[in-house]
N, C-alpha and C positions, 0 to 999 in steps of 0.2 A: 159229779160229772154227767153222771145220765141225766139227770133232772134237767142241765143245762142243756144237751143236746137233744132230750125232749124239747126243750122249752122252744130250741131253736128250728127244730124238726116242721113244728106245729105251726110257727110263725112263719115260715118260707111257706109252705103248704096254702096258708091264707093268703099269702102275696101273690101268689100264683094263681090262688083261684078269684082273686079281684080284677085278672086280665078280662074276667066275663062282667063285669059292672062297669060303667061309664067312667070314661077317662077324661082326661084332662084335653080339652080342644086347639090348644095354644103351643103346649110345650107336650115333650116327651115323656111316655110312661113310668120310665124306669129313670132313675137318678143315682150315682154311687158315689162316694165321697172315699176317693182310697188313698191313690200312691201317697201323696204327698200332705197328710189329713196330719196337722201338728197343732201344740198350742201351748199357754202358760197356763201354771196350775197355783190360784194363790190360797193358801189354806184357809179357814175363818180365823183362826187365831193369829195370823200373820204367817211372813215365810216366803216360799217360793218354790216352784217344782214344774216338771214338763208332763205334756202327753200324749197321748198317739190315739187316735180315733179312728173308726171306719163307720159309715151309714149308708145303708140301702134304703131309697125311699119309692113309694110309687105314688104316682098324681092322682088323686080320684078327681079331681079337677084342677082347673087352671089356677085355685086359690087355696087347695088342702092338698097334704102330702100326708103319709101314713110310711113307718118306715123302724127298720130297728136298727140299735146302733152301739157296737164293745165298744168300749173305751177304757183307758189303763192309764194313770197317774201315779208317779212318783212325787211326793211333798217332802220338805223340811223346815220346820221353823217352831215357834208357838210361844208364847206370852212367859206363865208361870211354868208350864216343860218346855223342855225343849222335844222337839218328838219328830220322828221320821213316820211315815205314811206311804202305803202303796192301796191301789184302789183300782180295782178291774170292777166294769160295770157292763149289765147286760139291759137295754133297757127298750122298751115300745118307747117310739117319738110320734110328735103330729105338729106337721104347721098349718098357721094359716099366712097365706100371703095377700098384702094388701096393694099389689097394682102386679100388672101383666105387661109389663114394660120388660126393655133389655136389666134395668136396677128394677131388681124386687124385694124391697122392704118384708121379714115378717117377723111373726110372733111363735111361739112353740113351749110344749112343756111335752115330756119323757116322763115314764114310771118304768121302775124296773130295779133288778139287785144289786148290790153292790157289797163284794167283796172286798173286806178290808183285812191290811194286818199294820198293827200299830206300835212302836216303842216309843213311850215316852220315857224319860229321867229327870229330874232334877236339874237344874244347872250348875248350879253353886258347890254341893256336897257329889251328886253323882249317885247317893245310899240308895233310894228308891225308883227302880226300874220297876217299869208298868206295861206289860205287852195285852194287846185288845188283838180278835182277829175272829172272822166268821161274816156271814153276808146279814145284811141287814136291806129292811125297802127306804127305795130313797125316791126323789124324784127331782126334776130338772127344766124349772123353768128358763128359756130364754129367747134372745131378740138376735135379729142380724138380719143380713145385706145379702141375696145370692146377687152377683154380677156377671152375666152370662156361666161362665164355665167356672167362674171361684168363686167361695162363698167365705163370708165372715161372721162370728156369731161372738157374744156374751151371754153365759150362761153361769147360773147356780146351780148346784151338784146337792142338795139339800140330804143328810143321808140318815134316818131316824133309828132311835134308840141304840144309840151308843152309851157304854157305861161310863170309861173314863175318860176319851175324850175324845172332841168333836169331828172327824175329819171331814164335815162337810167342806166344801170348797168353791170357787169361782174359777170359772176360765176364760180363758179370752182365744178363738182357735181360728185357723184356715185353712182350706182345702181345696182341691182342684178336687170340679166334677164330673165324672166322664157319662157319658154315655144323655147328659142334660139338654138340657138347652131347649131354641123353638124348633118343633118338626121341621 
């Protein structure tokens, strides 16, 4: 837990002091992705599950945001187990955005940790219970639509070295953005 609210300590400290570096000419400094930040969570081995995000971003220009972002996933599903999954992630995001219009198109990828705990089983017999848990680095490429004050994204949640099994994942999320938009 200290490690994380160092991590978080250090990272607002730098958000703060990028208020003295060129900002974005268009749109607002600050961005936050909160009340209302939901989405579907689909495992890679199949399934299905929800989640709940939040994201502070700031503009260092009208085409790049810099920003960190929790997020927490509950899954269930999978191929040869069956396996439940929960997944809190603490991660740096960057987009770029490719028009300055009211619809802004972009691209983005995140690094950052991700805590997993995992129980797989068997389907058939049930004999061999398999629990995984501890934070591993993962990272999260992905695409979407800010639309004035809500945003839409598709993202991979890619999450490395895992033993027994995969919980990387896909999402598909939206969020109302306060504090956004054009000055």
């Amino acid at each position: 837990m200290k490690k994380i609210n160092l991590f978080l300590s250090t990272i607002g400290l730098s958000l703060l002091s990028l208020t003295s570096l060129a900002q974005s000419e268009t749109f607002k400094a600050i961005e936050w992705d909160f009340p209302l930040a939901l989405g579907y969570a689909i495992p890679k081995d199949g399934g299905g599950g929800i989640l709940w995000f939040s994201e502070a971003r700031y503009n260092l220009s009208d085409e790049i945001s810099i920003g960190i972002r929790p997020q927490f996933a509950i899954m269930a599903g999978g191929d040869e187990f069956t396996s439940v999954s929960a997944v809190g992630s603490y991660s740096l995001v960057g987009d770029y955005y490719f028009s300055n219009n009211t619809v802004r198109p972009f691209a983005g990828l995140g690094i950052g940790s991700f805590g997993i705990g995992t129980v797989a089983f068997e389907d058939e017999n049930g004999n061999e219970v398999e629990v995984e848990g501890g934070a591993k680095l993962g990272f999260s490429p992905r695409i979407g639509l800010e639309l004035g004050h809500f945003r839409i994204a598709a993202e991979y949640n890619a999450i490395l070295g895992t033993d027994i099994y995969n919980p990387s994942y896909f999402t598909i999320k939206g969020a109302l953005t306060l504090f956004g938009g054009k000055k």
